[in-house]
C-alpha positions in Angstrom: 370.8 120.1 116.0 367.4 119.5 113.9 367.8 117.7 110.6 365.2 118.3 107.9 365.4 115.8 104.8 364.6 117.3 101.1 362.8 114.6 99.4 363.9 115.4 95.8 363.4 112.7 93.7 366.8 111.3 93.1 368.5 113.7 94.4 367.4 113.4 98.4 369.7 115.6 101.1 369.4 116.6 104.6 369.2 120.3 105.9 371.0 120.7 109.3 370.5 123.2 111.4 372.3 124.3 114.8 375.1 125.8 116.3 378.8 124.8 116.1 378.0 123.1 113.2 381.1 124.5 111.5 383.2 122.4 113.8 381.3 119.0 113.2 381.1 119.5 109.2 384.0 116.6 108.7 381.2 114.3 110.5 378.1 115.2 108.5 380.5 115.2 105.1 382.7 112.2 106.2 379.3 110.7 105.7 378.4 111.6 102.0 381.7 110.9 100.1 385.0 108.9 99.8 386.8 111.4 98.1 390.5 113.0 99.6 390.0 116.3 98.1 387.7 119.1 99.3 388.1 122.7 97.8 386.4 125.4 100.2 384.5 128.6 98.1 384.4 131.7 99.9 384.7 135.1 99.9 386.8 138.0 101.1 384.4 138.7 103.8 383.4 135.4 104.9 387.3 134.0 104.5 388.8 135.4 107.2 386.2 134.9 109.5 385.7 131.0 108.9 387.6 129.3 106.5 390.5 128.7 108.9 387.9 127.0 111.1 386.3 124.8 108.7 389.7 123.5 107.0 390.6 122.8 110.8 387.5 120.5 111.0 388.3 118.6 108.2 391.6 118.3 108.6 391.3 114.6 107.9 391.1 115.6 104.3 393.4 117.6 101.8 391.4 121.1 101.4 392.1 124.1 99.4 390.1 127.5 100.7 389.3 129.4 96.9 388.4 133.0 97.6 386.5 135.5 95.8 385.8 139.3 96.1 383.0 139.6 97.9 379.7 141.0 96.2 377.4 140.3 93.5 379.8 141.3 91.0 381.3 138.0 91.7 378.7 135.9 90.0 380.0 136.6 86.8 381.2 134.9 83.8 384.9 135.9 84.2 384.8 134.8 87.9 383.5 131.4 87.0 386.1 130.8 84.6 388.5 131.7 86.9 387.0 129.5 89.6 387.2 126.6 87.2 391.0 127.1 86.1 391.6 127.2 90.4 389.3 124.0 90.8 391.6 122.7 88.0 394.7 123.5 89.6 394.0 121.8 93.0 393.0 118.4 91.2 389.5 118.2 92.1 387.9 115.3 90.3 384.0 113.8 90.0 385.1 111.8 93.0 386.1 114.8 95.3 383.6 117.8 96.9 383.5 121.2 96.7 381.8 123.5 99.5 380.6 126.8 99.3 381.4 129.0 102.6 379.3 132.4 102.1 376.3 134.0 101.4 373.9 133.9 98.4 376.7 134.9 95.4 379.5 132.1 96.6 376.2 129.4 96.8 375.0 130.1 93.8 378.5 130.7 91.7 380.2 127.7 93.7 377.0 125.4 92.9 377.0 126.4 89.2 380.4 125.7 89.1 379.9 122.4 90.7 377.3 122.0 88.3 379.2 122.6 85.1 382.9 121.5 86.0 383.2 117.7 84.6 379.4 117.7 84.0 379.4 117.7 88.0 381.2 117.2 91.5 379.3 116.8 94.5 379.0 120.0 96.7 377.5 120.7 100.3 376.2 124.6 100.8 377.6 126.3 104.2 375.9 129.3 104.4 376.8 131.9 106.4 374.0 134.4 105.5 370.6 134.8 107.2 369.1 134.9 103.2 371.5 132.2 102.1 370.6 130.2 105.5 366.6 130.4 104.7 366.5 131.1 101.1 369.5 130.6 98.2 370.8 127.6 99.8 367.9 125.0 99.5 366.2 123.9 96.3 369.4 123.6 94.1 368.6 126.6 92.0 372.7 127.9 90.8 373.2 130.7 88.3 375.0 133.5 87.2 374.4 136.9 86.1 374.8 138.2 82.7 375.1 142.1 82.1 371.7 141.8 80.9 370.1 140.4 83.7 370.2 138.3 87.1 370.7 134.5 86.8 370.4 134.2 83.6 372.7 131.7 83.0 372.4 128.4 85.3 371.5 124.9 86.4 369.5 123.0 88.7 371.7 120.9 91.2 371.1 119.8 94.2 373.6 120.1 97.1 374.3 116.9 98.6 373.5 118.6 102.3 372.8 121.8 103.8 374.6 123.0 106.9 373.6 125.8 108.9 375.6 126.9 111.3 373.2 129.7 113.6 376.1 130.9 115.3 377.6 132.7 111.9 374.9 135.0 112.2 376.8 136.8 115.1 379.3 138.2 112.5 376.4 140.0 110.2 376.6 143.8 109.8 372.8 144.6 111.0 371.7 145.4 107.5 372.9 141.9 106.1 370.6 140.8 108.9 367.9 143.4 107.5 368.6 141.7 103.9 367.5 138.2 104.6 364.4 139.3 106.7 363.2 139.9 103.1 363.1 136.3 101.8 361.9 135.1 105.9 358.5 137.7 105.2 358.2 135.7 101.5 357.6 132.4 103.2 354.7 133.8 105.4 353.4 135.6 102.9 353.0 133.0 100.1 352.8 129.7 102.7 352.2 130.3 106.4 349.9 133.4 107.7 350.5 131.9 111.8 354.0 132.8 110.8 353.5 136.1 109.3 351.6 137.3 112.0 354.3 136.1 114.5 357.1 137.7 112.3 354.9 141.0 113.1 355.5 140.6 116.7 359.1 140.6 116.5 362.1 143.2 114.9 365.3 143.2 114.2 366.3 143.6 117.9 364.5 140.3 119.1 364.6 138.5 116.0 368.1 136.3 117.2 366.2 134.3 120.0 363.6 133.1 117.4 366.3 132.1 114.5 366.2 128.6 114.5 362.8 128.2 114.7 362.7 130.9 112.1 364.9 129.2 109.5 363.5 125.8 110.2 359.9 126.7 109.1 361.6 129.0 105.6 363.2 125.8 105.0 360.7 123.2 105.9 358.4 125.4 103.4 361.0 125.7 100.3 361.9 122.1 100.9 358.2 120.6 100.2 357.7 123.4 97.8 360.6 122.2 96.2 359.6 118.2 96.2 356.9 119.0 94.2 358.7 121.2 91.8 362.2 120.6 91.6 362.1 122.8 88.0 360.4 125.5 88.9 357.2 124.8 86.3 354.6 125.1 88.7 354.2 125.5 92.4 357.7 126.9 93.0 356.9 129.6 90.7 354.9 131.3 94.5 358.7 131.4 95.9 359.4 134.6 93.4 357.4 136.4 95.2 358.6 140.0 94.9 361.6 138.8 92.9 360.1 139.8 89.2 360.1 143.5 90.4 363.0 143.1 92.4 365.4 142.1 89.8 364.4 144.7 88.0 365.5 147.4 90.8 368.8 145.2 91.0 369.6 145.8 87.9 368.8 149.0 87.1 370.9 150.5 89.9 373.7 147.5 88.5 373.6 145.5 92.4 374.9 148.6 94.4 372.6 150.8 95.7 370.3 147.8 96.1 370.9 144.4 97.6 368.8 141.4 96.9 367.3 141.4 100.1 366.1 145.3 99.1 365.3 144.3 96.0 362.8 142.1 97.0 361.1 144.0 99.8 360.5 146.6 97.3 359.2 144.1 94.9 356.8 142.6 97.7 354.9 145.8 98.2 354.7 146.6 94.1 353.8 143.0 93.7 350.9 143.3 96.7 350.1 147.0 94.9 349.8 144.9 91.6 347.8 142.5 92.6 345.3 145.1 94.6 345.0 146.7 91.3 343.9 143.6 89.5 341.4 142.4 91.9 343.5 139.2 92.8 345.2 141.1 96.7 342.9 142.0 99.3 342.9 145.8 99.8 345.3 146.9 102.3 347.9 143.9 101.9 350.7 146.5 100.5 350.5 148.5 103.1 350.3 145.4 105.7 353.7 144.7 103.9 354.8 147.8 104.1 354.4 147.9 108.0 356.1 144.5 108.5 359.2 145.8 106.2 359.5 148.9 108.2 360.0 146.5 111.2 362.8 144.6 109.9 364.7 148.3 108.5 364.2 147.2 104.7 363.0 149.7 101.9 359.2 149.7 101.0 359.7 152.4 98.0 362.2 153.6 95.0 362.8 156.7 93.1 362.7 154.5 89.6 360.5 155.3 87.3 357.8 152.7 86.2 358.9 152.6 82.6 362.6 151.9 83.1 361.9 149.3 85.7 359.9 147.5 82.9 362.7 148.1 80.7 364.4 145.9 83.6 361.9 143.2 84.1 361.8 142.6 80.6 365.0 140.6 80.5 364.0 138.5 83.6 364.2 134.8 83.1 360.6 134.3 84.1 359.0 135.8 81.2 358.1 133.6 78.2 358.2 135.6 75.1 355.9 138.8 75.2 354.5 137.4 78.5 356.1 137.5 82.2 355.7 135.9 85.6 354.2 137.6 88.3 353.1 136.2 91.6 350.4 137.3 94.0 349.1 137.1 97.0 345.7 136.2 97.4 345.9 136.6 100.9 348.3 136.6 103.4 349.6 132.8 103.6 348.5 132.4 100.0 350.1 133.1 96.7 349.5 132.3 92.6 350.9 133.0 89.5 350.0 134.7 86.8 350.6 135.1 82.9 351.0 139.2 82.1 351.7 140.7 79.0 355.1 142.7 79.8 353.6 145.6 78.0 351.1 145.8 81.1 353.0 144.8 83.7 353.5 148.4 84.8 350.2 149.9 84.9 348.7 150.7 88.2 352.2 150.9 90.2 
């Protein structure tokens, strides 16, 4: 097991990563709390694969497994509510913890739950998800979607530890896999070019013997990242890297035909084409990105047109009245942010 510690001011956890962790998560929680009660988030995918195991691990404490349909559709008002009145019925208190077994949607419902529910209970994030292991699960950001846009409603909380079981990646359909090769190519990109370079080496057939090391060095960058920007004012800004555009292809195709992962590899090469217009990307970055998609079986292009995904973008939390958020890449291991009228935003794509 490797251990790496988030150095959040006032809110410091550790990030462990290894396999079987599952089945020693009663001795890295047993650690963090006194609490008797321990209510297990997941969903109707993840559930039957390994809640039974988990509540078996920490069978020294009274748990309750919560489940919820699986999909994006899940982080929803209506599903937090009900995920409150459930919370509620088992009798979790401030003193008790709640854990979120899943992917991306579960951490980031479960975690705003956590966040809201008696102005807070502690929770741990499990996840279960190559993009929730390197990507969703570290930094604290929780949220959920509105009908008129991605995380529009949420908190920062930090989790009070991280546990990544490797092993639960054995269980992913090979396009999940795909998915959270999109967020692993965002930490080169903005951060680490010795990694990029490697990442273009590899595909999605060898990737598994490189995974820890993989979603050490995505966590090890979003961690200090995150130190120095626990709010998201400044330098964490570079980690939405392809996500302004990506949202916006979410959205408009309403989270099916697209997943987040999708989303942002699409949003990676517009945001590379973006910034080649402007002067800020080195020529030939988008279709560098491109390449490196193709690799990992993720979608470089889409059929939207440039003024409805604007429409999109427009309602993205990033943007700051008639302005927006858009990072580039000013080479390959190097990213900034810049202010853009929204009205612009579209021109050159």
């Amino acid at each position: 097991m490797r251990i790496l510690r988030a150095e959040v001011p006032g809110h410091e956890y550790d990030i462990h990563i290894g396999k079987g962790l599952l089945d020693k998560a009663s001795e890295i929680i047993g650690e963090l709390f006194s609490g008797k009660r321990i209510a297990v988030v997941t969903d109707s995918n993840v559930g039957p694969l390994y809640a039974k195991r988990l509540t078996g691990a920490l069978g020294a404490y009274e748990t309750r497994v919560i489940t919820v349909e699986a999909g994006e559709h899940s982080k929803s008002g209506e599903v937090l509510f009900s995920l409150y009145d459930k919370l509620l019925d088992f009798g979790v208190t401030r003193t008790d913890m709640i854990i979120a077994l899943g992917g991306g949607v579960v951490g980031d419902l479960t975690g705003f739950a956590a966040a809201t529910l008696l102005r807070g209970i502690p929770y741990v994030q499990i996840p279960t998800t190559l993009l929730a292991q390197v990507d969703s699960s570290v930094g604290g950001k929780t949220a959920v979607n509105l009908e008129r846009g991605k995380n529009l409603v949420g908190a920062f909380y930090q989790p009070k530890a991280v546990i990544i079981d490797t092993e639960c990646q054995k269980t992913l359909p090979r396009n999940v896999l795909a998915d959270g090769m999109a967020e692993v190519i965002k930490y080169g990109a903005i951060s680490d070019s010795n990694f990029f370079e490697k990442l273009e080496t590899l595909e999605l057939n060898s990737v598994a013997e490189h995974m820890e090391d993989i979603i050490y060095t995505c966590c090890a960058i979003k961690g200090r990242i995150v130190e120095e920007d626990e709010h998201d004012t400044g330098l964490r800004m570079i980690l939405n890297f392809g996500h302004t555009f990506g949202h916006g292809v979410e959205r408009y195709y309403h989270y099916d035909l697209y997943t987040h992962g999708m989303g942002v590899a699409v949003g990676m090469v517009m945001a590379c084409r973006w910034g080649e217009n402007r002067g800020i990307t080195p020529i030939g970055t988008a279709e560098r990105m491109k390449k490196i998609l193709e690799r990992y079986e993720l979608p470089t292009e889409t059929e939207l047109p440039a003024e409805e995904l604007m429409k999109a973008v427009s309602v993205d939390k990033k943007g700051d009245g008639d302005y927006i958020n858009v990072i580039a890449l000013n080479k390959i291991g190097e990213a900034s942010a810049h202010r853009v009228l929204k009205s612009e935003l579209y021109v050159g794509l």
